[in-house]
DRENDRENVO-466263 format. One record per residue (C-alpha): residue number from 1; x, y, z; residue in three letters. Coordinates in steps of 0.5 Angstrom, whole numbers, padded with zeros to 4 digits. Each point is the difference from the previous one (the first is absolute). Example, Ala and Ser with C-alpha at 12.3 -4.5 7.8 and 13.67 -1.06 7.14 Angstrom:
# residues 2
[1, [0025, -0009, 0016], ALA],
[2, [0002, 0007, -0002], SER],
END
This chain:
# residues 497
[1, [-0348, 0413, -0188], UNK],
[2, [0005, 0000, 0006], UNK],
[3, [-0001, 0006, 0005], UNK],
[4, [0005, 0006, 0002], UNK],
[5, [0002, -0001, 0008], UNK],
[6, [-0003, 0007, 0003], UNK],
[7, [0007, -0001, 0004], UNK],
[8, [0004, 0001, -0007], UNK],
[9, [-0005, 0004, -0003], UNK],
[10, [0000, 0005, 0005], UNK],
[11, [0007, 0000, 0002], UNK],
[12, [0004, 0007, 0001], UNK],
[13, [0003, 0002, -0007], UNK],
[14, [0004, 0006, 0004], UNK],
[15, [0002, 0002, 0006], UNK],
[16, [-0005, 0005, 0001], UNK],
[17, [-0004, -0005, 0000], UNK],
[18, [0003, -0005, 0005], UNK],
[19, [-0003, 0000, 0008], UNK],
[20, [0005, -0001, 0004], UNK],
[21, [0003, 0006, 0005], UNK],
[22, [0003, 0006, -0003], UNK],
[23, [0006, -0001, 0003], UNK],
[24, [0001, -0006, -0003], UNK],
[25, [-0001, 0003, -0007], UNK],
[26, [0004, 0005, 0001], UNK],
[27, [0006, -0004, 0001], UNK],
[28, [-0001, -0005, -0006], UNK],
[29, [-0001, 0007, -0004], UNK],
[30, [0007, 0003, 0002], UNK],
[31, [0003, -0007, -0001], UNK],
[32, [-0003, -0001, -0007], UNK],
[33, [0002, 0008, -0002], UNK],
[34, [0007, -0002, 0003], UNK],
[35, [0000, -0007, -0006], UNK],
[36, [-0002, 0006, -0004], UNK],
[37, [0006, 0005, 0000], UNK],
[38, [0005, -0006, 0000], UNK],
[39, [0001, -0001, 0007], UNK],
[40, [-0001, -0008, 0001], UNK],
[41, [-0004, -0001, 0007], UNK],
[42, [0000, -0007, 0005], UNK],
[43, [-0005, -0005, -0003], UNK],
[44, [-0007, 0002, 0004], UNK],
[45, [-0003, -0005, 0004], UNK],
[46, [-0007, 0000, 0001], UNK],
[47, [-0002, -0004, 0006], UNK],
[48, [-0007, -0001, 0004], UNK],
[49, [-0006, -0005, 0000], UNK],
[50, [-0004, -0002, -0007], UNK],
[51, [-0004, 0004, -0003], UNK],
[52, [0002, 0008, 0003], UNK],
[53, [0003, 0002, -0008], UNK],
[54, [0007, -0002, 0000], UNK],
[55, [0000, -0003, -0007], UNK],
[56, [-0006, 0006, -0002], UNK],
[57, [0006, 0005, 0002], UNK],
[58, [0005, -0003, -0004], UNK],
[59, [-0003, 0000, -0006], UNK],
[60, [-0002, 0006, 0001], UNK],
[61, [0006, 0003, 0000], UNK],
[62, [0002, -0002, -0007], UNK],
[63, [-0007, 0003, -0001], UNK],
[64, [0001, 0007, 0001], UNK],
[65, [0007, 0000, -0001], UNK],
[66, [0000, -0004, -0007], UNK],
[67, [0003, -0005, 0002], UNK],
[68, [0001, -0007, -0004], UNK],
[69, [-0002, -0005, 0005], UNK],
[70, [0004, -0008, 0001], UNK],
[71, [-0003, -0005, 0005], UNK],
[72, [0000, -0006, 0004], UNK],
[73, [-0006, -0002, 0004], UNK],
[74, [0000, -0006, 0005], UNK],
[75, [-0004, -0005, -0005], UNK],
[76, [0007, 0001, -0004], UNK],
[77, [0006, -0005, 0002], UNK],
[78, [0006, 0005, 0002], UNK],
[79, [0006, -0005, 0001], UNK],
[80, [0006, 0004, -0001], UNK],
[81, [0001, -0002, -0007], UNK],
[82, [-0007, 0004, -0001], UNK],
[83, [0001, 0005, 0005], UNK],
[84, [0007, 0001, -0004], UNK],
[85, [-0003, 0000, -0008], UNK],
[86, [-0006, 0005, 0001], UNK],
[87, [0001, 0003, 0006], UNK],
[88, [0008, 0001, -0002], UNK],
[89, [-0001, 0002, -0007], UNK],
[90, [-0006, 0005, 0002], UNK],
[91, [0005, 0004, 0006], UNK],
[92, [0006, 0001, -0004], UNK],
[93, [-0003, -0001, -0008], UNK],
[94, [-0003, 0007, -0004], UNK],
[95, [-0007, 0000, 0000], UNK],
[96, [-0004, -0003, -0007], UNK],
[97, [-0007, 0002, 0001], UNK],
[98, [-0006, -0005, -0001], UNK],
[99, [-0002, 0004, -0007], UNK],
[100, [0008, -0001, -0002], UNK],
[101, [0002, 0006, 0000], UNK],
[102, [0008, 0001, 0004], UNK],
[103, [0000, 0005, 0006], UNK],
[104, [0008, 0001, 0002], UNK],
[105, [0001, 0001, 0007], UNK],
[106, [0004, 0007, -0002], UNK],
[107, [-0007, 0003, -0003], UNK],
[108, [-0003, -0001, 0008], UNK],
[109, [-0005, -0006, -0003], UNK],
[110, [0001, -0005, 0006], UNK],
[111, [-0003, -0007, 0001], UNK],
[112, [-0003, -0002, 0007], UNK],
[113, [0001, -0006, 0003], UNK],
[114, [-0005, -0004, 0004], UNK],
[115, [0002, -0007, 0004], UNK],
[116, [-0007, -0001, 0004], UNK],
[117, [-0001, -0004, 0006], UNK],
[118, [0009, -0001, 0001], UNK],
[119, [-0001, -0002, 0008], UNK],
[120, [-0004, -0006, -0004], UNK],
[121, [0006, -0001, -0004], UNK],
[122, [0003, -0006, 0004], UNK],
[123, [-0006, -0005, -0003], UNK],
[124, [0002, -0007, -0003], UNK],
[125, [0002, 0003, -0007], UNK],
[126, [0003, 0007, 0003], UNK],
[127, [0008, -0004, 0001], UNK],
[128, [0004, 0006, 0001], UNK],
[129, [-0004, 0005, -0003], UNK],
[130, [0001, 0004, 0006], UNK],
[131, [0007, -0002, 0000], UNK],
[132, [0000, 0004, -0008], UNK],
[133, [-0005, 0006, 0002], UNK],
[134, [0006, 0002, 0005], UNK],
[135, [0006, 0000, -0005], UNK],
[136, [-0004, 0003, -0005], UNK],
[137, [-0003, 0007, 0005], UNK],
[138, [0009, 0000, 0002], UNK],
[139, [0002, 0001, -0007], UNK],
[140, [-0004, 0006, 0000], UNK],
[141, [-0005, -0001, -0005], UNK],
[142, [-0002, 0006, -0006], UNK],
[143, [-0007, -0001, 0000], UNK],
[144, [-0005, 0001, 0007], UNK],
[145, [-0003, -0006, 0004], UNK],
[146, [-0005, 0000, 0004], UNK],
[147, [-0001, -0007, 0005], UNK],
[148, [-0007, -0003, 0004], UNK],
[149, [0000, -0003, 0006], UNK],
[150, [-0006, -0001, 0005], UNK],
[151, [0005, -0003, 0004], UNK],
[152, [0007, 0003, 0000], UNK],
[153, [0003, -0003, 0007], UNK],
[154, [-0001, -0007, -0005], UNK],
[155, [0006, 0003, -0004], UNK],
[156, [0007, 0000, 0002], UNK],
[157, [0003, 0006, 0004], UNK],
[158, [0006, 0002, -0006], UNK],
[159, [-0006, 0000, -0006], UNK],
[160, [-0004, 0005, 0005], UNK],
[161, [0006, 0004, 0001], UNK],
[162, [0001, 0001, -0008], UNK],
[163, [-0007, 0003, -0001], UNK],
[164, [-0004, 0006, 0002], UNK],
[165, [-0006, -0003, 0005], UNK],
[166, [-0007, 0004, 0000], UNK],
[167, [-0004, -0003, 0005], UNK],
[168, [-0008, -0001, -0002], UNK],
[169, [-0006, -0001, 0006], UNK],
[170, [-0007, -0002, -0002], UNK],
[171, [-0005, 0004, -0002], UNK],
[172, [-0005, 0004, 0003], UNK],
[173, [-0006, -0002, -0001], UNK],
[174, [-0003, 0006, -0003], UNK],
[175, [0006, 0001, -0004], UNK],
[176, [-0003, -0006, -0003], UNK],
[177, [-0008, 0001, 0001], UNK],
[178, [0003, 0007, -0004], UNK],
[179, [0002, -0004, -0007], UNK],
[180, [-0005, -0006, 0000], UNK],
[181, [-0005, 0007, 0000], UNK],
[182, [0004, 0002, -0006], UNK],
[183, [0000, -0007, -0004], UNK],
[184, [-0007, 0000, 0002], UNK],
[185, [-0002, 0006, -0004], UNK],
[186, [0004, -0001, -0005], UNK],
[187, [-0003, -0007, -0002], UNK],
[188, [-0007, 0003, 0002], UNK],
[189, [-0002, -0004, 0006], UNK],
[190, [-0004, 0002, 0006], UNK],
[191, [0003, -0002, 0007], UNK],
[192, [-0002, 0002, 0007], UNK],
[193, [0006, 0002, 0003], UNK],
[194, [-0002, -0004, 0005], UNK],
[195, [0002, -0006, -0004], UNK],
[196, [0006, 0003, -0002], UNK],
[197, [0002, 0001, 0007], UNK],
[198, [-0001, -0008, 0001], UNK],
[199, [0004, -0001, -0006], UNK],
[200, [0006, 0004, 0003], UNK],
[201, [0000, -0002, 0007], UNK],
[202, [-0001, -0007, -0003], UNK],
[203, [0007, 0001, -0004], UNK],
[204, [0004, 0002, 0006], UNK],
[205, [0004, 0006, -0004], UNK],
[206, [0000, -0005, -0006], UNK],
[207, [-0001, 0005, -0006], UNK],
[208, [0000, -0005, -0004], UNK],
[209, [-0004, -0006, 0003], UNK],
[210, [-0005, 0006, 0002], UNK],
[211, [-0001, 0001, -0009], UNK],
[212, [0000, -0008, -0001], UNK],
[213, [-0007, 0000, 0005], UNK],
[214, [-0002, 0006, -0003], UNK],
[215, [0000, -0003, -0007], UNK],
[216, [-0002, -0006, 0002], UNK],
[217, [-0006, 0003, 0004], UNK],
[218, [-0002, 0005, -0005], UNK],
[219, [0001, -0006, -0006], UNK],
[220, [-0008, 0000, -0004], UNK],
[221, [-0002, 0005, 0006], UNK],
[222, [-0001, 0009, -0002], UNK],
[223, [-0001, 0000, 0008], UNK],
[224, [0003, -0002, 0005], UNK],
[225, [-0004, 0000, 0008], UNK],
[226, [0004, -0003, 0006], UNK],
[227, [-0004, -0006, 0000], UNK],
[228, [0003, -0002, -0006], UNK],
[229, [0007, 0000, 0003], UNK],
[230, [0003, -0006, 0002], UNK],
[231, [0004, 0001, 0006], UNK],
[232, [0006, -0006, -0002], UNK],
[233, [0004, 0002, 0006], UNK],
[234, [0007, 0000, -0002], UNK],
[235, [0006, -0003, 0004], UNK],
[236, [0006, 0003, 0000], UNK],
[237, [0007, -0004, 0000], UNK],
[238, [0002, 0003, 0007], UNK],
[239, [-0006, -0003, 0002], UNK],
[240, [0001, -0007, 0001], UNK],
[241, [0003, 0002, 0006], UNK],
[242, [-0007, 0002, 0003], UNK],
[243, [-0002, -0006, -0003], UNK],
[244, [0005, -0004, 0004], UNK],
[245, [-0002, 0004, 0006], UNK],
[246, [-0007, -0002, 0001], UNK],
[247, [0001, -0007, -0002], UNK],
[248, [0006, -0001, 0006], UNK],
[249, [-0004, 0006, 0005], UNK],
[250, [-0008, -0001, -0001], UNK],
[251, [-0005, -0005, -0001], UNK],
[252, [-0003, 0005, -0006], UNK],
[253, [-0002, -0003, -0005], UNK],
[254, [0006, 0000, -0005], UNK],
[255, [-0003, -0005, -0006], UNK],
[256, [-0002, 0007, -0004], UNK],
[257, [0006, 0004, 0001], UNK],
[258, [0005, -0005, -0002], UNK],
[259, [-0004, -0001, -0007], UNK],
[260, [0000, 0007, -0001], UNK],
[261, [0008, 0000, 0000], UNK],
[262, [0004, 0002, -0006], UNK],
[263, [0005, -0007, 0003], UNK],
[264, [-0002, -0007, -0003], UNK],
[265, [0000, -0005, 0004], UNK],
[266, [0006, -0003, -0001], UNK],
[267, [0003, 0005, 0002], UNK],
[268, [-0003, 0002, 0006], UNK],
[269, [0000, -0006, 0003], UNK],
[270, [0008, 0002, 0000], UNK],
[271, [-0002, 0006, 0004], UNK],
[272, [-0003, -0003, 0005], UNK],
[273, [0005, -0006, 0001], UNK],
[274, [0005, 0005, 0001], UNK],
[275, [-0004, 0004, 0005], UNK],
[276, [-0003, -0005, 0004], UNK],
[277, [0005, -0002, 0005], UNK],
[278, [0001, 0007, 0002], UNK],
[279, [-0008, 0000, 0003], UNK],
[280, [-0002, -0008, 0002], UNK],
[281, [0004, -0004, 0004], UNK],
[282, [0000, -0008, 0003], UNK],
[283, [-0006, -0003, -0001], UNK],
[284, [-0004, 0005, -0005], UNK],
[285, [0006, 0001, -0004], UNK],
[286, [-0001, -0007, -0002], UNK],
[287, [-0006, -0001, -0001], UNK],
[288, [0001, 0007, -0005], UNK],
[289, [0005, -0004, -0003], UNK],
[290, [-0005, -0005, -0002], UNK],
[291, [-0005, 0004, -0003], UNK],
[292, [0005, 0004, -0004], UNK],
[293, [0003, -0008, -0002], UNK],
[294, [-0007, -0001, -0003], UNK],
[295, [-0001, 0006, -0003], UNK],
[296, [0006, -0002, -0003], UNK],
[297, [-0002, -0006, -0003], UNK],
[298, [-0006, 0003, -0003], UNK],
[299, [0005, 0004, -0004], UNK],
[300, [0004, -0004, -0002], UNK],
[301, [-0007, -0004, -0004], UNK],
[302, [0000, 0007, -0003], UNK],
[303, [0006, -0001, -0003], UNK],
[304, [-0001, -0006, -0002], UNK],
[305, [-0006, -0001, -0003], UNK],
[306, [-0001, 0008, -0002], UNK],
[307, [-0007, 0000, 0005], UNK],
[308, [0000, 0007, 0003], UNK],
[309, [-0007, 0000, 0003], UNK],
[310, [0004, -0004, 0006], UNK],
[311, [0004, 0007, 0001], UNK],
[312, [-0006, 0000, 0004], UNK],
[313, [0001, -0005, 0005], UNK],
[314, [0008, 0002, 0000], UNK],
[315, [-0002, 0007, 0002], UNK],
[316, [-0005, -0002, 0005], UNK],
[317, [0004, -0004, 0004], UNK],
[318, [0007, 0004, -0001], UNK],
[319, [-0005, 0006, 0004], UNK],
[320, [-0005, -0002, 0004], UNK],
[321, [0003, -0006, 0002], UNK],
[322, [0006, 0003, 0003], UNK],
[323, [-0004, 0005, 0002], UNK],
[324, [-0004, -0005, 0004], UNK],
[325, [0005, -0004, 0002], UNK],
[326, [0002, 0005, 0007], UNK],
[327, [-0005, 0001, 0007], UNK],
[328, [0001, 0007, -0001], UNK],
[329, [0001, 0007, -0004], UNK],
[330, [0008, 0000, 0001], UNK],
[331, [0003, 0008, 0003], UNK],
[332, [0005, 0004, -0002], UNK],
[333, [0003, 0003, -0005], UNK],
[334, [0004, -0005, -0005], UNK],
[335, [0004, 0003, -0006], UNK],
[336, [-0002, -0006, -0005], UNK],
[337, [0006, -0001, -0005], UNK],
[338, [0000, -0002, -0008], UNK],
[339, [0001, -0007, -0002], UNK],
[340, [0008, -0002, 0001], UNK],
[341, [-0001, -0005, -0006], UNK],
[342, [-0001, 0006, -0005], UNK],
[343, [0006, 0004, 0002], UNK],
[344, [0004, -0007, 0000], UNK],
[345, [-0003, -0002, -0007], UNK],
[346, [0003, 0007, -0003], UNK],
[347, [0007, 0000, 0002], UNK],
[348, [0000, -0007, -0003], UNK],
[349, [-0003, 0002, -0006], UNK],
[350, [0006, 0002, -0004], UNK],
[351, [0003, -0006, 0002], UNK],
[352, [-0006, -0004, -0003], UNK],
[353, [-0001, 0004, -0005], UNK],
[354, [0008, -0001, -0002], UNK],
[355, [0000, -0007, 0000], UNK],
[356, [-0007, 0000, -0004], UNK],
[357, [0004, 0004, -0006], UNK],
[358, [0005, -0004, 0000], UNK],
[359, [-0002, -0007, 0000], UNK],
[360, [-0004, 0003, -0007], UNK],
[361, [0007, 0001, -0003], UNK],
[362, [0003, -0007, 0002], UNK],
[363, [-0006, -0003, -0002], UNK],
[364, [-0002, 0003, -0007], UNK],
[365, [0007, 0000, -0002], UNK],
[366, [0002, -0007, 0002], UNK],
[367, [-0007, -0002, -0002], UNK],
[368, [-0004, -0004, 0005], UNK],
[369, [-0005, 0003, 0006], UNK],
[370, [0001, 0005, 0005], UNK],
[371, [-0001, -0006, 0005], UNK],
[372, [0006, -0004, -0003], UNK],
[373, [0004, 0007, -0001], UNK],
[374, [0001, 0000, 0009], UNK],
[375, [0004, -0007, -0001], UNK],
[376, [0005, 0005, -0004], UNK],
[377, [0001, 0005, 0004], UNK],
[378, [0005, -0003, 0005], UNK],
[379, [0005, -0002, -0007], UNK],
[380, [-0001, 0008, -0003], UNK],
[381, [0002, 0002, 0007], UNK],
[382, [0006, -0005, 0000], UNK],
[383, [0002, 0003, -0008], UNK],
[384, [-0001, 0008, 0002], UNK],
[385, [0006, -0001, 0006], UNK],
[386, [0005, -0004, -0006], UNK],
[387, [0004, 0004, -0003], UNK],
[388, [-0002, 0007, -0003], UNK],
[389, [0000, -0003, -0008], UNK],
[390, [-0005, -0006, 0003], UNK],
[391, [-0005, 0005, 0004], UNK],
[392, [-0001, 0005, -0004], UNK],
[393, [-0001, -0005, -0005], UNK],
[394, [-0005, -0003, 0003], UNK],
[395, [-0003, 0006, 0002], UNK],
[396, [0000, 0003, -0007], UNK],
[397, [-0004, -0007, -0002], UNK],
[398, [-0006, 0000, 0004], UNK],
[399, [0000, 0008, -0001], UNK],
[400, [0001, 0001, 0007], UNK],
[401, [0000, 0009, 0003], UNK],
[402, [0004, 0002, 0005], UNK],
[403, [-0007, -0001, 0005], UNK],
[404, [0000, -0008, -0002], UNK],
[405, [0008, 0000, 0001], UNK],
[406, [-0001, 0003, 0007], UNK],
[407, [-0005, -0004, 0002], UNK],
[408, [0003, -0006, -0002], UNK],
[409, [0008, 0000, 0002], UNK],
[410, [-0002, 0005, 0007], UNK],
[411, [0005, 0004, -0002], UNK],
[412, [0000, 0007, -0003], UNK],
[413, [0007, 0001, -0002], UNK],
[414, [0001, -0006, -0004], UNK],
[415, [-0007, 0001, -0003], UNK],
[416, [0002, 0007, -0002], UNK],
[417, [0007, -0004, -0002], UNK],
[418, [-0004, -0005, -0005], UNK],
[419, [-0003, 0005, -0002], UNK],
[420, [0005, 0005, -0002], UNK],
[421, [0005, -0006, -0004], UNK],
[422, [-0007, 0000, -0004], UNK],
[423, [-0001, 0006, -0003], UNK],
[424, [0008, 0001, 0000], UNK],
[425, [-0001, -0007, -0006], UNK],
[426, [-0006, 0002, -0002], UNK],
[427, [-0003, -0007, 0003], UNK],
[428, [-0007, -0001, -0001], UNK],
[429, [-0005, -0004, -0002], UNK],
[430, [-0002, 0000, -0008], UNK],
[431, [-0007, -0003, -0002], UNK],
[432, [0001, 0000, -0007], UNK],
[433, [0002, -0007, -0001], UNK],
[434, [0005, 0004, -0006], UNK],
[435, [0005, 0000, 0006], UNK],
[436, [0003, -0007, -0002], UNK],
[437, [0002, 0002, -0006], UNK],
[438, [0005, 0006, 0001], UNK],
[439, [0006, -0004, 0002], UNK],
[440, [-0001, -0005, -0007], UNK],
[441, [0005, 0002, -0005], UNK],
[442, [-0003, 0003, -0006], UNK],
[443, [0003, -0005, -0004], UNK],
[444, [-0003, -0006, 0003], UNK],
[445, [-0006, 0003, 0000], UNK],
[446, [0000, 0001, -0007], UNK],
[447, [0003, -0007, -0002], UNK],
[448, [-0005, -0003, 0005], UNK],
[449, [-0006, 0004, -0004], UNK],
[450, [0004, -0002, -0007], UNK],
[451, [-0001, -0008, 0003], UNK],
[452, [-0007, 0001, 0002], UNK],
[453, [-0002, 0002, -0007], UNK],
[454, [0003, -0006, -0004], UNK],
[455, [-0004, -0004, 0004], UNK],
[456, [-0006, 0004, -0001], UNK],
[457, [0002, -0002, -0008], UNK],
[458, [0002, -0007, 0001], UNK],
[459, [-0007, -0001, 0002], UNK],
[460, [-0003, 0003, -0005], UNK],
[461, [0003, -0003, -0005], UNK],
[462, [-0001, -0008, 0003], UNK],
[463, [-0007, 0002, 0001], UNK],
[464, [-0001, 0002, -0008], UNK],
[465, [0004, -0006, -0002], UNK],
[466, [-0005, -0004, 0004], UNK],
[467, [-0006, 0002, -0002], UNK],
[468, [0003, -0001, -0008], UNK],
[469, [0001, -0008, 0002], UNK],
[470, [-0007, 0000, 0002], UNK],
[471, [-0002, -0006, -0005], UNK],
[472, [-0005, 0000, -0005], UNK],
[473, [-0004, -0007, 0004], UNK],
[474, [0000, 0007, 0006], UNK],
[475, [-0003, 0005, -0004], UNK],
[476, [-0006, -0004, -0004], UNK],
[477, [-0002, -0003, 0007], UNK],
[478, [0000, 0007, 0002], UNK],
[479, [-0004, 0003, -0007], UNK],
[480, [-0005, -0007, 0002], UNK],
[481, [-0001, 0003, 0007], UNK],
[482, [-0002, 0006, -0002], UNK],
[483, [-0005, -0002, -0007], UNK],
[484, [-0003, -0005, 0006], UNK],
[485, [-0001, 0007, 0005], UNK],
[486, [-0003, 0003, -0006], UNK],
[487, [-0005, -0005, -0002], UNK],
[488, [-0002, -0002, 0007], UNK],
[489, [-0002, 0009, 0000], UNK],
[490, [-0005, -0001, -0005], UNK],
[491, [-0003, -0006, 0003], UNK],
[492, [-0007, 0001, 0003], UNK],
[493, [-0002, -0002, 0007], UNK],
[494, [-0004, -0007, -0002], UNK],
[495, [0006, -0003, -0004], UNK],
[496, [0005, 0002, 0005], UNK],
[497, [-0003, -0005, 0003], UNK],
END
C-alpha cells in the first residue's frame, strides 16, 4: 500500500488553519467575499519562496468558501492552447461540480482557478502561455483566479500589473517547530523538541521540506531523538553566489559545497564561465580556463556515454581547480551576474519553437521528415508572397494559424490578410478524403457505380461458366486425388514405408 504524504495529509482545509501572518488572510478574506457578493476582484498573485503555503492558502480559500477548484500545476504542459482550453473555460464557463451536479454563477456557486508556479510558465512546452494567461485576465473573467509564483520579477511587467500581488516571506522557525508538533501528536510520535529544532532550522523557513524530513525521519520510529537527525544541509538557489564567492576569493575547500548545490553540473559550469573574467585576469585566467575546458570534457562523456559517476571529475575540477588557479584570495566586493546565454536562449525561444511547429506541418502533410521539410520552406515562403488566391491557399493546405503565417512571411499584416481572405471563403483543410468528391456530378456518380457493378457481374458470370467447362478427365483426376489422400490416412506407419 502506498503511503500518504504527510504534506498533502496535513495541508490546511480553511483558512483558519493556514500559518501565514493575519494580515495576509485578511486581505484574501475580504477579496474572496467581494467574488462572493458578485463584485469581480484582480487575479491574486501569491509570491515567495517554496514551500511557505502559497498553494495551501489557495486551496484553502475554495475550502472554507465551498468553492469548486480547477488547476494547472508546473508538472502539466501550459502552451496557450492548454492555458486557453482548461483555464479558459474554468474563468468564463459555470461551475459543473466533481459529483455533476450544475451550479450557476447567479446562485453565488463559484469555481477557483488555480495556475500554480506561472513564473516557470516560459519552460520548452509553456510557448505562449503567458502571452494567453494575459488575454484571458483582460477579458475580465466570471470565475476567481488565483497565480503562484516563487519569483514574480521572472514575469512580464504587464502580467504583474494585471493581478493583485501578495508577497509571502520564510517562515519562522517556531512557526515551523509549532506544526511538526502538532503533526507529531496526531500520528503518535514522540520528539525532542531539540530534534525538531534542527529539523526546522534545517528547513530554512521551508515548511514543506521541514514536513518531508520529519516524515522520512519518523518512517518506522514512535521516537524521535536529535541524534536521529540527519542534518542534509540544504542549499538554497541564491546561493550559488556564495558558492561562487568562495571558489574566486578563498582558498576554503569548496568541493562539498558545490555538491550540495541545487544546480547540475552542466549548468554551473555556465555560472562560473560567465563569471570568471570579472575576478582573474592574464595568466590565471588562462590556466582557469584550462581547468573549466576539462571539466568540460568529462561532461561532454557523460552525455555521451550516460556514465554520471564522472559528474565527480566534472564538478572537482570546474571548483577547486579554478579556485587553485589564483596566488591569492581576491578583495572586494564583485556583483557576480546570471549566465547571458539563458537570457539569450529565451528570447530566441519562440523563434525556435515556431519553426519546430511549423516544419511539423509541412512535413506531415507533404509526407517526408521534418529534415527534408527545411529544404521547403524557402518555396512556401515564395507561394504566401504570391497573389491572395495562392497563399491563402497554400497556408490553408499545411494547415498554417496566424503565429506560423507571422513566422513565415515576417510580416503581421499580410499574415492577418492571408488569414482573414480564409475565413471569409471559408478555406481550410478538410481530412476526410470525401472532399474529392463534392464538385463530381451526382449523375457521373451514379453511372460510374452502375459500371462498376456490371463489371462485378461479368465476372461472376465468366467464373461460373469456367467452372461448368471443367471437363470430366479434370474432375476424375481430382475425385483419384482425393480416394488417394483417404486410403494413404488409414495406412499404418510401417507400410507407409
Amino acid at each position: 500500500m502506498e503511503r500518504e504524504l504527510w504534506v498533502e495529509k496535513y495541508r490546511p482545509k480553511r483558512l483558519e488553519e493556514v500559518i501565514a501572518p493575519r494580515d495576509i488572510i485578511d486581505k484574501v478574506k475580504l477579496w474572496a467575499k467581494k467574488w462572493e457578493m458578485g463584485e469581480p476582484q484582480k487575479p491574486l498573485l501569491l509570491a515567495g519562496p517554496p514551500g511557505v503555503g502559497k498553494t495551501s492558502l489557495a486551496h484553502a480559500i475554495a475550502g472554507s468558501f465551498g468553492w469548486e477548484v480547477v488547476e494547472l500545476n508546473a508538472s502539466d504542459q501550459r502552451n496557450w492552447r492548454i492555458i486557453n482550453r482548461i483555464v479558459g473555460e474554468g474563468v468564463f464557463n459555470e461551475t459543473i461540480s466533481s459529483e455533476g451536479e450544475y451550479y450557476s454563477s447567479r446562485e453565488g456557486k463559484l469555481k477557483l482557478v488555480i495556475l500554480d508556479e506561472v513564473d516557470n510558465i516560459h519552460k520548452k512546452e509553456d510557448l505562449g502561455g503567458e502571452g494567453a494567461l494575459i488575454k484571458l485576465i483582460k477579458s475580465k473573467p466570471k470565475q476567481p483566479m488565483i497565480l503562484t509564483a516563487n519569483d514574480p520579477y521572472n514575469l512580464s511587467a504587464e502580467l504583474r500589473n494585471l493581478c493583485e500581488m501578495i508577497q509571502f516571506k520564510r517562515l519562522d522557525k517556531r512557526k515551523i517547530i509549532a506544526v511538526l508538533e502538532k503533526i507529531c501528536s496526531k500520528e503518535g510520535i514522540k520528539a525532542d523538541k531539540k530534534a525538531l529544532e534542527a529539523i526546522a532550522l534545517n528547513a530554512g523557513g521551508d515548511l514543506r521540506a521541514a514536513i518531508n524530513d520529519l516524515q522520512a525521519i519518523a518512517e518506522g520510529r514512535k521516537e524521535i531523538r536529535v541524534e536521529d537527525v540527519v542534518t542534509a544541509k540544504r542549499v538554497k538557489e541564491l546561493d550559488v553566489f556564495t558558492v561562487m564567492m568562495k571558489i574566486f576569493k578563498t582558498k576554503i575547500p569548496v568541493y562539498g559545497d558545490v555538491m550540495l548545490l541545487d544546480e547540475s553540473p552542466e549548468d554551473f559550469i555556465v555560472w562560473i564561465d560567465e563569471n570568471l573574467p570579472l575576478e582573474y585576469s592574464g595568466k590565471e585566467l588562462e590556466e582557469a580556463y584550462d581547468y573549466l575546458s576539462r571539466a568540460d570534457v568529462f561532461l561532454g562523456r557523460v552525455r555521451r556515454r550516460q556514465y554520471y559517476r564522472l559528474w565527480r571529475y566534472a564538478t572537482y575540477l570546474m571548483s577547486c581547480g579554478v579556485q587553485q588557479a589564483k596566488k591569492e584570495a581576491k578583495k572586494g566586493f564583485t556583483r557576480y551576474r546570471r549566465p547571458a546565454i539563458w537570457q539569450m536562449l529565451f528570447q530566441t525561444k519562440s523563434k525556435r519553437e515556431a519553426l519546430r511547429r511549423v516544419l511539423s506541418k509541412i512535413g506531415k502533410y507533404s509526407h517526408m521528415s521534418k529534415r527534408k521539410a527545411i529544404d521547403m520552406l524557402p518555396l512556401i515562403r515564395i507561394l504566401l508572397n504570391q497573389e491572395i488566391e495562392i497563399a491563402a491557399s497554400v497556408a490553408a493546405f499545411y494547415d498554417f494559424d496566424l503565429d506560423d503565417l507571422e513566422f513565415l512571411l515576417q510580416d503581421k499584416k499580410k499574415a492577418e490578410e492571408i488569414l482573414k481572405y480564409m475565413r471569409e471563403r471559408g478555406l481550410h483543410r478538410i481530412e476526410d478524403e470525401e472532399f474529392f468528391f463534392k464538385e463530381v456530378n451526382k449523375k457521373e456518380v451514379k453511372k460510374v457505380e452502375k459500371e462498376e457493378a456490371e463489371k462485378r457481374g461479368e465476372l461472376k458470370e465468366g467464373e461460373e461458366k469456367k467452372d461448368k467447362e471443367e471437363t470430366k478427365e479434370e474432375k476424375s483426376k481430382k475425385k483419384k486425388r482425393k480416394k488417394t489422400k483417404k486410403e494413404s490416412q488409414k495406412m499404418t506407419l510401417d507400410e507407409f514405408l
